[in-house]
Residue frames relative to the residue before (quaternion, step in Angstrom):
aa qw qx qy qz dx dy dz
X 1.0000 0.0000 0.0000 0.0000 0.00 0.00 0.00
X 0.4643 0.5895 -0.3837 0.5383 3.46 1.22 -0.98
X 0.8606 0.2184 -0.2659 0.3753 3.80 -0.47 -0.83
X 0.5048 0.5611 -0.4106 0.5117 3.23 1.18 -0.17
X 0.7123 0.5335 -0.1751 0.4212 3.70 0.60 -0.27
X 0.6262 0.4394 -0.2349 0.5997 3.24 1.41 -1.20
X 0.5107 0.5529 -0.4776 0.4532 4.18 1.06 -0.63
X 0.8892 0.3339 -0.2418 0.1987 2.84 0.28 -1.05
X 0.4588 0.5570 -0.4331 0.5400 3.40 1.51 -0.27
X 0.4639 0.4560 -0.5051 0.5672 4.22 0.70 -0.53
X 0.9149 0.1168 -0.3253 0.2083 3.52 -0.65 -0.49
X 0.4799 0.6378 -0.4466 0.4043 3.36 1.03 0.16
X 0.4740 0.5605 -0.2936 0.6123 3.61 1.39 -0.68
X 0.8131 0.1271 -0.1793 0.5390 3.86 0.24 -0.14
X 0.8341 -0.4523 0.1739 0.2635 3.14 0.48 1.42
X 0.8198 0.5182 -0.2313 0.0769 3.65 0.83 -0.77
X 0.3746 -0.7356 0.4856 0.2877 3.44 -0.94 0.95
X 0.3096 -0.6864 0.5990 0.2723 3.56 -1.28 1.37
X 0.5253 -0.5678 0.4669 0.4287 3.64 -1.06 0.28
X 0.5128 -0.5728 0.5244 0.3660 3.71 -1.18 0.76
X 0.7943 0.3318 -0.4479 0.2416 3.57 -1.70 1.25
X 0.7164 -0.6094 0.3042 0.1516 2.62 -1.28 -0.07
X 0.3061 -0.8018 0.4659 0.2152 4.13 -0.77 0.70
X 0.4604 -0.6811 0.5575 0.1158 3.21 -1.13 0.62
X 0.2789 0.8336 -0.4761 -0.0250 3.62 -0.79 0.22
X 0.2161 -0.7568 0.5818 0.2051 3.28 0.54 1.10
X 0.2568 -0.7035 0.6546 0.1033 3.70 -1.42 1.32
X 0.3567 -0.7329 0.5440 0.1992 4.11 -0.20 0.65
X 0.7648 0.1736 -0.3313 0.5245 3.97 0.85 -0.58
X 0.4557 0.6353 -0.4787 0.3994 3.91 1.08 0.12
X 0.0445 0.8413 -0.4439 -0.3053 2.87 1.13 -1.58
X 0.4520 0.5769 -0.5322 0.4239 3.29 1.25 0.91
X 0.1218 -0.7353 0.4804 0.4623 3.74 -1.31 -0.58
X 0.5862 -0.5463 0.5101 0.3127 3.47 -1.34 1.08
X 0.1880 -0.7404 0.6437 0.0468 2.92 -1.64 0.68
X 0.2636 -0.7945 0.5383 0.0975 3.80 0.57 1.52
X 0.0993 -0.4124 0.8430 0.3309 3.84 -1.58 -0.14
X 0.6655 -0.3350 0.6426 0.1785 2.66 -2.60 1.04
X 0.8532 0.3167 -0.2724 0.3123 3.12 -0.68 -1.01
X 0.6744 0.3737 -0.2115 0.6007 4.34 0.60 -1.66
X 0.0815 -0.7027 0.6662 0.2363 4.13 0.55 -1.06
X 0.3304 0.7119 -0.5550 0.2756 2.83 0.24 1.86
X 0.4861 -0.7249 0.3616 0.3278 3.26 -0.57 0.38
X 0.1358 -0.8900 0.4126 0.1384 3.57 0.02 1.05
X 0.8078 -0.0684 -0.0017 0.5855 3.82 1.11 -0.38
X 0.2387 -0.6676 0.6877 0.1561 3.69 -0.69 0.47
X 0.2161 0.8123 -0.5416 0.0055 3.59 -1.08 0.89
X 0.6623 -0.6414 0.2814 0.2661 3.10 -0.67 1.29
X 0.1022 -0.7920 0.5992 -0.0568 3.58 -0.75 1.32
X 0.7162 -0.5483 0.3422 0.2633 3.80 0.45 -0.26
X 0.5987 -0.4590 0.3418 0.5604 4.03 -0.76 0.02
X 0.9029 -0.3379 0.0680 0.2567 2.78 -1.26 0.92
X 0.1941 -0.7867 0.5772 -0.1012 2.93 -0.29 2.04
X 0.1148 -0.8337 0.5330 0.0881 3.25 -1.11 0.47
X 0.8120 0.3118 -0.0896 0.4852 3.38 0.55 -1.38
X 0.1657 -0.8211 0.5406 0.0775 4.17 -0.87 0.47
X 0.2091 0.8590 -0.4549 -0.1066 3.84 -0.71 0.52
X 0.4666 -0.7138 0.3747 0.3638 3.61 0.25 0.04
X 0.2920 -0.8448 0.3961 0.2102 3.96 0.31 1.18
X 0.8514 -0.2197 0.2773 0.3872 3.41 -1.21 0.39
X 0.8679 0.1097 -0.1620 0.4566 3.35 0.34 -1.43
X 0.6716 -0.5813 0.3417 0.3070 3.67 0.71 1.35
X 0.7332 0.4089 -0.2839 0.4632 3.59 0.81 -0.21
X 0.7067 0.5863 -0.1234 0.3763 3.48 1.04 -0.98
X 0.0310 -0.8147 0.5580 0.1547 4.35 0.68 0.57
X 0.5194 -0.6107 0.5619 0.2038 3.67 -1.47 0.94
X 0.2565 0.6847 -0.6806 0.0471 3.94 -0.30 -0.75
X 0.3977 -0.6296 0.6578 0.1126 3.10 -1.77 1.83
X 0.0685 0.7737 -0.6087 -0.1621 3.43 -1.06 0.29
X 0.4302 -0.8416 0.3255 -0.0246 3.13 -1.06 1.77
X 0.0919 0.8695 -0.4832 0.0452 3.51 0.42 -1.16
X 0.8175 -0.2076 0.2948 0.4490 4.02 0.79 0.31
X 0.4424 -0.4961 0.5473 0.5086 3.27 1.18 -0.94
X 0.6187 0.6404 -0.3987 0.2193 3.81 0.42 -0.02
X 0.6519 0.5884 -0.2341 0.4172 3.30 1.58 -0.78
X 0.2714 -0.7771 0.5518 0.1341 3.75 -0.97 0.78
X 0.6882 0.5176 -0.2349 0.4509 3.65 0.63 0.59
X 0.3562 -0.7494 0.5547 -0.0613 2.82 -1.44 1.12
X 0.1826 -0.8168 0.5408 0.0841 3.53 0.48 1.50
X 0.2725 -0.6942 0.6654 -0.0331 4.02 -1.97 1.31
X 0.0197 0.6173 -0.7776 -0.1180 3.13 -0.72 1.08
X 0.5059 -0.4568 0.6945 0.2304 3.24 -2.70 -0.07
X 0.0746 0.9536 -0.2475 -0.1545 3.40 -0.25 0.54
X 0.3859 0.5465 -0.4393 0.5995 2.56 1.72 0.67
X 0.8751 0.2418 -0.3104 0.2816 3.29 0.50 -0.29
X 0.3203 -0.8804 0.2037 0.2842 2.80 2.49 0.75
X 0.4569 0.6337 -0.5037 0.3687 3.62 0.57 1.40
X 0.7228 -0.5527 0.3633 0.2003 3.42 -1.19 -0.59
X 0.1908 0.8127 -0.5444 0.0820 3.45 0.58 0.44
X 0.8812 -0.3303 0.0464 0.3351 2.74 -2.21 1.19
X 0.2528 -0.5855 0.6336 0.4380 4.13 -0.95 -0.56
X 0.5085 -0.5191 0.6547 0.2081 3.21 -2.21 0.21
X 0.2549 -0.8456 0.4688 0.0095 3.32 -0.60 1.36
X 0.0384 0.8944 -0.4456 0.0062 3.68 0.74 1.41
X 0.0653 -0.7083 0.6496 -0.2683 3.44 0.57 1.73
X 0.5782 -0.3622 -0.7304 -0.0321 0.94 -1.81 2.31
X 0.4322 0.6307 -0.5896 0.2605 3.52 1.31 0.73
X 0.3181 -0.7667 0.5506 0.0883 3.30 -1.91 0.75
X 0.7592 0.2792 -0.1428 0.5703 3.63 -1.02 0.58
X 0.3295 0.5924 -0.7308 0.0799 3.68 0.13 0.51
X 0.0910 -0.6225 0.7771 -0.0173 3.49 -1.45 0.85
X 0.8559 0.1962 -0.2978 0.3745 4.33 -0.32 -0.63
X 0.0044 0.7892 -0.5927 -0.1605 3.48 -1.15 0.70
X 0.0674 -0.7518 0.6290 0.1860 3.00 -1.57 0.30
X 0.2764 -0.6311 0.6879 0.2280 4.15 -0.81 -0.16
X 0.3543 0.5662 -0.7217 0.1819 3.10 -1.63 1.39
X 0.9131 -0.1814 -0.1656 0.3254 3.21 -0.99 1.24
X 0.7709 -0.4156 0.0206 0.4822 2.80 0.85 1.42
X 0.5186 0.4154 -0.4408 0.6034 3.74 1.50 1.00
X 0.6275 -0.5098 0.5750 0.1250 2.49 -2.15 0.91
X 0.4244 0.7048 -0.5458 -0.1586 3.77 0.15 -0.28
X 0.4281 -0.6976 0.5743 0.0168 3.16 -1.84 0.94
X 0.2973 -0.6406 0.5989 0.3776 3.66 -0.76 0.66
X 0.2238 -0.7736 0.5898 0.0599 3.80 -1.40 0.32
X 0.0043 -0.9589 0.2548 0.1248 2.69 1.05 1.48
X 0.6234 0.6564 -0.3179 0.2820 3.22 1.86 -0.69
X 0.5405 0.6137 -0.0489 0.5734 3.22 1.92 -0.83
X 0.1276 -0.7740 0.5892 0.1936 4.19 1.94 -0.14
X 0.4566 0.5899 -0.4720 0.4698 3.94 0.70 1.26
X 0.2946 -0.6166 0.7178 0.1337 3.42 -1.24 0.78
X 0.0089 0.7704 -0.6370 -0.0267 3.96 -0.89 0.83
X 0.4201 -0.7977 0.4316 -0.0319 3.20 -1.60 0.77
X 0.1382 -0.8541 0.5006 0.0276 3.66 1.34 1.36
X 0.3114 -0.5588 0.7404 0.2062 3.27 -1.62 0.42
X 0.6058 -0.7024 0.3484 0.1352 3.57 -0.44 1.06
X 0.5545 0.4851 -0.0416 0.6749 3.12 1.59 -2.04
X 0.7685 0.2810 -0.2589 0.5133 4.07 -0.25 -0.72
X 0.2876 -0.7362 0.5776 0.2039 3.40 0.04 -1.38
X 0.4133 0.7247 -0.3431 0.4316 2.69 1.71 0.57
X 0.4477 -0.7089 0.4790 0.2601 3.77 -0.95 0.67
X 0.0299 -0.9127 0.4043 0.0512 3.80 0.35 0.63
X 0.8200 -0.2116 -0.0327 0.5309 3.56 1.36 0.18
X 0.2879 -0.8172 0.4852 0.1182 3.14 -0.66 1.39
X 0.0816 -0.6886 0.6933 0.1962 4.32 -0.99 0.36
X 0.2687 -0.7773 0.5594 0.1034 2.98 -1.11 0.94
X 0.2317 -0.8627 0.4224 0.1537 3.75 -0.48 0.74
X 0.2240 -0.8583 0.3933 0.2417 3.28 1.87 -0.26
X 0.3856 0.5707 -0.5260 0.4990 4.08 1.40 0.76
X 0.3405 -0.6524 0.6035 0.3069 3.27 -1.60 0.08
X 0.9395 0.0961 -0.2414 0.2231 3.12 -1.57 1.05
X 0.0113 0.8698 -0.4752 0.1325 2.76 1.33 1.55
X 0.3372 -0.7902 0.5118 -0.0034 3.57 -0.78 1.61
X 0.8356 0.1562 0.1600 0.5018 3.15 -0.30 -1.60
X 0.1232 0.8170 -0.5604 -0.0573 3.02 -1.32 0.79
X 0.3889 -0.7808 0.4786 0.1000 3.70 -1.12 0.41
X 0.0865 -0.9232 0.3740 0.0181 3.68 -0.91 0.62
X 0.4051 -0.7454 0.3211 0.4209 3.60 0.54 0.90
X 0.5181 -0.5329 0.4422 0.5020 3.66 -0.86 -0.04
X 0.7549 0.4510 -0.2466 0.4073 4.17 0.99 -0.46
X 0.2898 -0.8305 0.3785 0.2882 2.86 2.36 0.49
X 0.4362 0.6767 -0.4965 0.3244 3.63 0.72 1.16
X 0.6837 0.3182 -0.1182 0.6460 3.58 1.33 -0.29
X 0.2060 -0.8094 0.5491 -0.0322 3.44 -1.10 1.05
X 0.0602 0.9179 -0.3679 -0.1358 3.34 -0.74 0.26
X 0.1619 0.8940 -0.4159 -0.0408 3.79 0.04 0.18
X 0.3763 -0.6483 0.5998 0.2799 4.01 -1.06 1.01
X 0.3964 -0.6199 0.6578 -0.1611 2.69 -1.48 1.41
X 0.1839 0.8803 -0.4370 -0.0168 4.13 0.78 0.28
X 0.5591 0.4385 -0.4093 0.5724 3.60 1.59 -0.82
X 0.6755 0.4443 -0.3894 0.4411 4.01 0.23 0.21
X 0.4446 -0.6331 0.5430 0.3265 3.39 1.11 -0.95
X 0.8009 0.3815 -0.1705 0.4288 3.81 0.75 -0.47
X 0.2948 -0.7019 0.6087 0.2235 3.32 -1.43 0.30
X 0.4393 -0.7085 0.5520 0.0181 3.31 -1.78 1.15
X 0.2596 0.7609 -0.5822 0.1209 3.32 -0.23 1.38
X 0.2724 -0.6984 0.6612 0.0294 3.23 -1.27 1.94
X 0.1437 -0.6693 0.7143 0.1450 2.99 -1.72 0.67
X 0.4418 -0.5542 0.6416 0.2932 3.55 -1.29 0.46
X 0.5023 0.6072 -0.6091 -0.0893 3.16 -1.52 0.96
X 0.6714 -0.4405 0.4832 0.3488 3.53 -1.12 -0.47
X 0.1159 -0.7614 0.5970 -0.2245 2.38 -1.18 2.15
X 0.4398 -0.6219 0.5838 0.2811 3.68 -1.13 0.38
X 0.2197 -0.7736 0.5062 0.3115 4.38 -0.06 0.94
X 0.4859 -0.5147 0.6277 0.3239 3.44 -1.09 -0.12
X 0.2954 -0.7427 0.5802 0.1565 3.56 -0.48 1.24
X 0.7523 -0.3283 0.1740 0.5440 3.72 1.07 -1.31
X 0.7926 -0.3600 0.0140 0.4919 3.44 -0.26 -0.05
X 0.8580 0.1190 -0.2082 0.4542 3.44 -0.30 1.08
X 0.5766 0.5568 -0.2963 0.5193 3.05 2.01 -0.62
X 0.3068 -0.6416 0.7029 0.0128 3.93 -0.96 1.49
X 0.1248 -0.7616 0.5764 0.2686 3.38 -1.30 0.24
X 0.6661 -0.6691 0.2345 0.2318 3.44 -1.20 0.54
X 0.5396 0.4760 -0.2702 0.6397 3.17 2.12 0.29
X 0.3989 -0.6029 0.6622 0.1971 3.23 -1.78 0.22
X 0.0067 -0.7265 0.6860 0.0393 3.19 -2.01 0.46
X 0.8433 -0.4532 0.2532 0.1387 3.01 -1.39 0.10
X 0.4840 0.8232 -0.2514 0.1580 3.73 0.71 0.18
X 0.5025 -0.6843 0.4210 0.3192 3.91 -0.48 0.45
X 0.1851 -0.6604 0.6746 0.2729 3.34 -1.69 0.77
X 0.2089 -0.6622 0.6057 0.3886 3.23 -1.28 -0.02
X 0.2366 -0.6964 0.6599 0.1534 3.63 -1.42 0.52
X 0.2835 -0.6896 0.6248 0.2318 4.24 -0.75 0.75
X 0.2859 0.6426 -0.7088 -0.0548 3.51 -1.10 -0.20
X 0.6039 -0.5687 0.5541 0.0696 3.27 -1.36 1.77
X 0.0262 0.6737 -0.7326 0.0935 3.78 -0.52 1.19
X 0.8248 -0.3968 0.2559 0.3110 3.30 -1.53 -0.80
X 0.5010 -0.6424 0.2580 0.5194 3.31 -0.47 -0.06
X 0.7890 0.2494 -0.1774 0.5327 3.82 -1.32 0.13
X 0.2977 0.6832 -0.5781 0.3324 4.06 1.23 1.14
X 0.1969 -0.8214 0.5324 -0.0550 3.40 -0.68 1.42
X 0.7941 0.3493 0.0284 0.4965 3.08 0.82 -1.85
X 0.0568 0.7862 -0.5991 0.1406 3.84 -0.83 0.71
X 0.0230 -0.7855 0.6136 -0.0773 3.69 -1.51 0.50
X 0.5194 -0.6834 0.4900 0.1517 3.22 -0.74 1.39
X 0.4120 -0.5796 0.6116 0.3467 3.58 -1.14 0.39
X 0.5033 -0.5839 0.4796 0.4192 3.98 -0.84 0.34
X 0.7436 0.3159 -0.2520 0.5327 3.83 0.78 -0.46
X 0.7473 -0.6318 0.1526 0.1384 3.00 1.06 1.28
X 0.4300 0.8566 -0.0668 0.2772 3.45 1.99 -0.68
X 0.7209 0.0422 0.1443 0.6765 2.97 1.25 -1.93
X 0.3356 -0.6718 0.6592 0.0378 2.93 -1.75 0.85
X 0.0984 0.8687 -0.4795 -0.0764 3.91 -0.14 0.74
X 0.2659 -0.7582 0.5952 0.0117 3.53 -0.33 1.36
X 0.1382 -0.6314 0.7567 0.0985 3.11 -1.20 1.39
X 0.1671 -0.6990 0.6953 0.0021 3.21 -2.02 1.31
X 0.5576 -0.7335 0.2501 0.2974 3.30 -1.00 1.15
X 0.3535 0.7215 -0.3374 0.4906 3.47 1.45 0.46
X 0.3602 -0.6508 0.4378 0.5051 3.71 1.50 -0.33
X 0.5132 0.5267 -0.5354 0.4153 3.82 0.28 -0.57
X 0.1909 -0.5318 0.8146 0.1308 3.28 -2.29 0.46
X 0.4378 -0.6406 0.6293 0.0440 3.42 -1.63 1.28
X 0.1065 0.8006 -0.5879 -0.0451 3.88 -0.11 0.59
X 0.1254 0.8260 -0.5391 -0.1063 2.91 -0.65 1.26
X 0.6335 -0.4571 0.4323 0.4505 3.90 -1.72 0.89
X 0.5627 -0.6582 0.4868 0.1150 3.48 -1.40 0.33
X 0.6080 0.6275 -0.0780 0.4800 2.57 1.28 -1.87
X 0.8027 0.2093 -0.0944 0.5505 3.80 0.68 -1.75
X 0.5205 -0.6930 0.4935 0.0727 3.75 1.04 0.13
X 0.7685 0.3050 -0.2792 0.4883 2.88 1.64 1.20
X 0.7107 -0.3429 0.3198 0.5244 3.97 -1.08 0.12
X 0.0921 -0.8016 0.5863 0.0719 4.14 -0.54 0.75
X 0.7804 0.0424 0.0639 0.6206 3.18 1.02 -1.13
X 0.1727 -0.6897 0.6886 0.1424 3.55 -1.33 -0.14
X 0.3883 -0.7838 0.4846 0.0097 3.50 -0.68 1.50
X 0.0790 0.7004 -0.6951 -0.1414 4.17 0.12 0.65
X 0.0408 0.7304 -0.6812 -0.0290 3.61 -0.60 1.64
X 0.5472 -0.5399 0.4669 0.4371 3.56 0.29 -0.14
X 0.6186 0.6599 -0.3556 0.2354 4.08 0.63 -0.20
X 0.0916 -0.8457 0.5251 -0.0251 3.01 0.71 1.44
X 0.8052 0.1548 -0.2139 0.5310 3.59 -1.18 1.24
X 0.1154 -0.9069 0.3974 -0.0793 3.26 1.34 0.76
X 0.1054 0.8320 -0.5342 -0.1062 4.32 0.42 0.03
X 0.8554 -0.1515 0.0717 0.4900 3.53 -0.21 -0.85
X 0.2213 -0.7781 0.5822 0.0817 3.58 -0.80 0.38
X 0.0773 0.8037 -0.5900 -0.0075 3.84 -1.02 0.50
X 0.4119 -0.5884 0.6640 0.2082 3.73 -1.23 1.22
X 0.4745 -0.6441 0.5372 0.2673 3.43 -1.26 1.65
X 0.9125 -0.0925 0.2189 0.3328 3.39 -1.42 -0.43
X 0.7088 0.2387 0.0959 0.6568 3.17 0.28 -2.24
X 0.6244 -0.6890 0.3343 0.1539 3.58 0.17 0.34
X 0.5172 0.7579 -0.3126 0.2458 3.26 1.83 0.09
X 0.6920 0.2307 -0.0025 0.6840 3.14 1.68 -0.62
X 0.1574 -0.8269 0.5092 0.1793 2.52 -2.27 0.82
X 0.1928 -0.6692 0.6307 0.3424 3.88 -0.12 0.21
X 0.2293 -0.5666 0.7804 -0.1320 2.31 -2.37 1.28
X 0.0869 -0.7725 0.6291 0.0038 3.56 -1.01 1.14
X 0.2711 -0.7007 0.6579 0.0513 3.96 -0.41 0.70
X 0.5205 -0.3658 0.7231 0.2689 3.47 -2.18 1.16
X 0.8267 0.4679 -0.1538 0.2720 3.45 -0.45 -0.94
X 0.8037 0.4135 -0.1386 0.4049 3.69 0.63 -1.17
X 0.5162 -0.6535 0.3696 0.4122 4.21 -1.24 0.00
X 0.6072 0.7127 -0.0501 0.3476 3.13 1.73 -1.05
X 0.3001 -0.6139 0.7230 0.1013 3.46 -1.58 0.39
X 0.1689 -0.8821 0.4397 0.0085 3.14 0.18 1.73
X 0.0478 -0.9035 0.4258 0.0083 3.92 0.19 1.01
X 0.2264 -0.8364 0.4904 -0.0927 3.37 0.42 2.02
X 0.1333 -0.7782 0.5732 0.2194 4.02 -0.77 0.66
X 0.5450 -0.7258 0.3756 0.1875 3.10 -0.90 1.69
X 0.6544 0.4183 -0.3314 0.5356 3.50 1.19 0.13
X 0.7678 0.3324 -0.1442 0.5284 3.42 -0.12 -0.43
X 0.2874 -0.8204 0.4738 0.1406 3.82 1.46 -0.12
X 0.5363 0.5901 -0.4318 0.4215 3.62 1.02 0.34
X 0.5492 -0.5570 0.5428 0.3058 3.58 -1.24 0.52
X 0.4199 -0.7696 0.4806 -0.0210 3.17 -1.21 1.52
X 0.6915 -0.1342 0.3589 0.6124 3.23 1.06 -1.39
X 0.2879 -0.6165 0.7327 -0.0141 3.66 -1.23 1.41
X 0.1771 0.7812 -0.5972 -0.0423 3.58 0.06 0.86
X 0.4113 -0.7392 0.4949 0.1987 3.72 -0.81 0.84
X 0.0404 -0.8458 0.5272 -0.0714 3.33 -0.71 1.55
X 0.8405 0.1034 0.1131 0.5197 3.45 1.45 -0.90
X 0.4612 -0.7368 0.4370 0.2313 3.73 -0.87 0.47
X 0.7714 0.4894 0.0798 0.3987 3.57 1.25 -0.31
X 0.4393 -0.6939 0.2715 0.5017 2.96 1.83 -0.52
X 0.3508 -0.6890 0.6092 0.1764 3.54 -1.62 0.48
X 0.5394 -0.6936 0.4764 -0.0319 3.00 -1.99 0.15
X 0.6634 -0.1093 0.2758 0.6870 3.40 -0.50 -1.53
X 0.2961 -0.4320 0.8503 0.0512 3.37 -2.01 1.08
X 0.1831 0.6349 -0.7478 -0.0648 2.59 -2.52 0.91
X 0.1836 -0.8847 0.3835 0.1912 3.47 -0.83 0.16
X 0.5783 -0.5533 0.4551 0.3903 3.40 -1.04 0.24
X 0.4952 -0.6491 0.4655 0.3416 3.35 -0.81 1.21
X 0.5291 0.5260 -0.4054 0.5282 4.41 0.75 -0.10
X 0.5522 -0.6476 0.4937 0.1787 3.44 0.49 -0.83
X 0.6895 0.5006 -0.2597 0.4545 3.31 1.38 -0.55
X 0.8321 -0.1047 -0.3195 0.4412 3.65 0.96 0.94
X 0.3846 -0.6731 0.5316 0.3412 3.16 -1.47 0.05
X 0.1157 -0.8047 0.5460 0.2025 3.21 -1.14 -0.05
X 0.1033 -0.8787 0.4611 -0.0680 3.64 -0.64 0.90
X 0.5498 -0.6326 0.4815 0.2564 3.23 -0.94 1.81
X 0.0150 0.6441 -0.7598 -0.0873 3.80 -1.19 0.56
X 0.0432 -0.8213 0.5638 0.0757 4.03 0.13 0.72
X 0.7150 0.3934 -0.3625 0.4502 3.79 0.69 0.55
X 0.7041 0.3120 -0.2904 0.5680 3.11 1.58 0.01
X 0.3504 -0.8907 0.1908 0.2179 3.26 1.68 0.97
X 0.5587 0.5078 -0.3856 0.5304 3.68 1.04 1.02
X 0.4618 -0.6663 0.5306 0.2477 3.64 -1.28 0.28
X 0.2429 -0.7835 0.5431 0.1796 4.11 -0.70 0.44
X 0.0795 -0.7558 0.6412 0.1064 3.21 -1.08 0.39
X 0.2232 -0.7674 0.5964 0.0742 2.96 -1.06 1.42
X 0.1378 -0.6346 0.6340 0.4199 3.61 -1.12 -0.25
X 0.3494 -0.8413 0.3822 0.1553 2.68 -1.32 0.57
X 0.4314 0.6469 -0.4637 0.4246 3.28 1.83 1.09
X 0.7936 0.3103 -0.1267 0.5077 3.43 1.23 -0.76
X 0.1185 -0.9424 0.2808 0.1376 3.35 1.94 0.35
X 0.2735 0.7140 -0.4016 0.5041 2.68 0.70 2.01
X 0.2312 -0.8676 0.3836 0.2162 3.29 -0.37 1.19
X 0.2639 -0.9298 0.2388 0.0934 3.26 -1.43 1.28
X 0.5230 0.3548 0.0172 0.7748 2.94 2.27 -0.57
X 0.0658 -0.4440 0.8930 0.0323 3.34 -1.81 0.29
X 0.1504 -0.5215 0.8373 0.0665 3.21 -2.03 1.25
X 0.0975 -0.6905 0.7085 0.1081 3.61 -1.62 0.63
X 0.2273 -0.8376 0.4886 -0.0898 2.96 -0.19 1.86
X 0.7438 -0.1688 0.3290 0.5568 3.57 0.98 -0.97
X 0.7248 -0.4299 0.4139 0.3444 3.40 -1.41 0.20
X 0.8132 -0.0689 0.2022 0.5414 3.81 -0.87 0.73
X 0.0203 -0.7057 0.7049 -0.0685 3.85 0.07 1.53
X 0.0185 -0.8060 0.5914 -0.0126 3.33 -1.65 0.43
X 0.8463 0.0289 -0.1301 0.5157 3.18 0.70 -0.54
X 0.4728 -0.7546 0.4462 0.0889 3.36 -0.71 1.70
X 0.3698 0.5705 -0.7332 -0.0140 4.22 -1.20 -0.21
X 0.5797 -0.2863 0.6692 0.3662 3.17 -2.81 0.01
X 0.0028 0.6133 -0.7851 -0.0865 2.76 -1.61 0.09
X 0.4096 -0.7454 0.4846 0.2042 3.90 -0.80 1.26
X 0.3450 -0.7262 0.4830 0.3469 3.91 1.50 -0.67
X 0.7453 0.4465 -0.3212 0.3767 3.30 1.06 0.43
X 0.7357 -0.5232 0.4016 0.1542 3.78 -0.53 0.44
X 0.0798 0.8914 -0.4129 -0.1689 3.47 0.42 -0.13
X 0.4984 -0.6758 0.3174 0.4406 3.68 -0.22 0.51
């Protein structure tokens, strides 16, 4: 509490304004998910979320938090907090998909990697209803991604080694044999591209371009979007590579590692390591950020507390103990959306 205090009196003394809301931090042995204020990084409610929960996203209607819940791949459910009124409410039962562990939120779905089921699924937020499932047919599909025109898809694929990128397009169906029909619909390619091996963790450039795959070999795979393949190959040093995130303004990326102490801070131009900032003894996790940009915050789930880094002087300043073994990180704005 002491250093948690002294951080903050350092940065109030230089001026700085924390962005208004609120963090998430799903705890995996609590099994609850903390609710942090932004500003004190206190811990304002722990609510109960189920067996092993992992992933966290904030739904559509701004009030309503997602949390995968995992177990192996065995579990079928999708645990809801209230957050404004910071309780529990019913889970989402995404029989017969298994293992959902990544989320993401675009237009008003939930989609979820399924990992037991090597399927990506597609929840209606509002119903809870699964409405369409892509199958990737890789093992241990993790993480997934979603363009902003929700026309491209992505998901890591680490027990294969590869990454899964669908595109939406328009196709003429086969009616039956030889017979084509005379309209089009909707429907998804899938595209493989071979990264490393055990590559879990990945992040989109913000303009949408690159894709940087950390591989457990410490290299990062960037691959072009556009051509749907390997551009570059990164020798960062981030062996056991886990989850990676592109700051704000896109100049950088952080990188967190199974293996390493550090918050590895790579410039996205020049592709060169920036800074090894030291956050933990044990490895890291989930990255989030302040919607301003001016920190990050990162799950250390063996050293059972969350860091905050700023991320002008990229130096850590605080440690929030939220719960037992955090892992998965979101913002939350504290507001509701209409």
């Amino acid at each position: 509490m002491r250093r948690l205090l002294v951080a903050l009196g350092m940065a109030a003394g230089f001026g700085v304004c924390f962005g208004q809301g609120e963090l998430l931090v799903v705890t995996k042995q609590t099994r609850s998910l903390a609710i942090v204020d932004g500003a004190s990084l206190k811990v304002l409610a722990q609510v109960p979320i189920g067996q092993d929960p992992h992933e966290v996203v904030v739904g559509p209607d701004g009030r309503t938090a997602f949390v995968s819940n995992y177990q192996e791949a065995t579990l079928h459910t999708l645990a809801r907090v209230d957050l404004i009124g910071r309780k529990a409410l019913p889970p989402v039962d995404v029989t017969p998909l298994l293992g959902a562990h990544g989320l993401m939120v675009h237009d008003g779905k939930i989609w979820f990697t399924a990992e037991g089921s090597k399927a990506l699924g597609v929840m209606n937020a509002a119903t809870g209803k699964v409405e369409a499932v892509l199958g990737t047919g890789q093992e241990m599909t993790h993480v997934v991604w979603v363009s902003k025109d929700g026309a491209k898809v992505l998901a890591s694929n680490p027990g294969s080694g590869t990454m899964s990128l669908f595109d939406r397009v328009m196709i003429r169906p086969v009616l039956a044999a030889g017979v084509i029909a005379d309209y089009t619909q909707a429907a998804w390619k899938q595209t493989l591209v071979r990264v490393g091996e055990k590559a879990e963790g990945f992040a989109v450039s913000p303009d949408e371009k690159e894709a940087w795959v950390g591989n457990d070999d410490g290299t990062i795979s960037v691959i072009g979007l556009a051509a749907e393949k390997i551009v570059e190959t990164i020798p960062a040093g981030v062996v056991g590579a886990n989850r990676l995130k592109f700051t704000v303004d896109g100049g950088r990326v952080l990188v967190t590692t199974h293996r390493g102490k550090d918050l590895v801070v790579i410039d996205a131009a020049s592709r060169r390591v920036v800074k090894r900032v030291p956050i933990e003894e044990k490895g890291a996790s989930g990255i989030a950020l302040e919607p301003n940009g001016k920190r990050a915050f990162v799950a250390c789930p063996r050293d059972h507390f969350v860091a905050v880094v700023d991320l002008r002087t990229l130096e850590r300043v605080a440690t929030i103990e939220a719960g037992r073994e955090p892992d998965g990180l979101a913002w939350w704005n504290g507001q509701a959306r209409p």
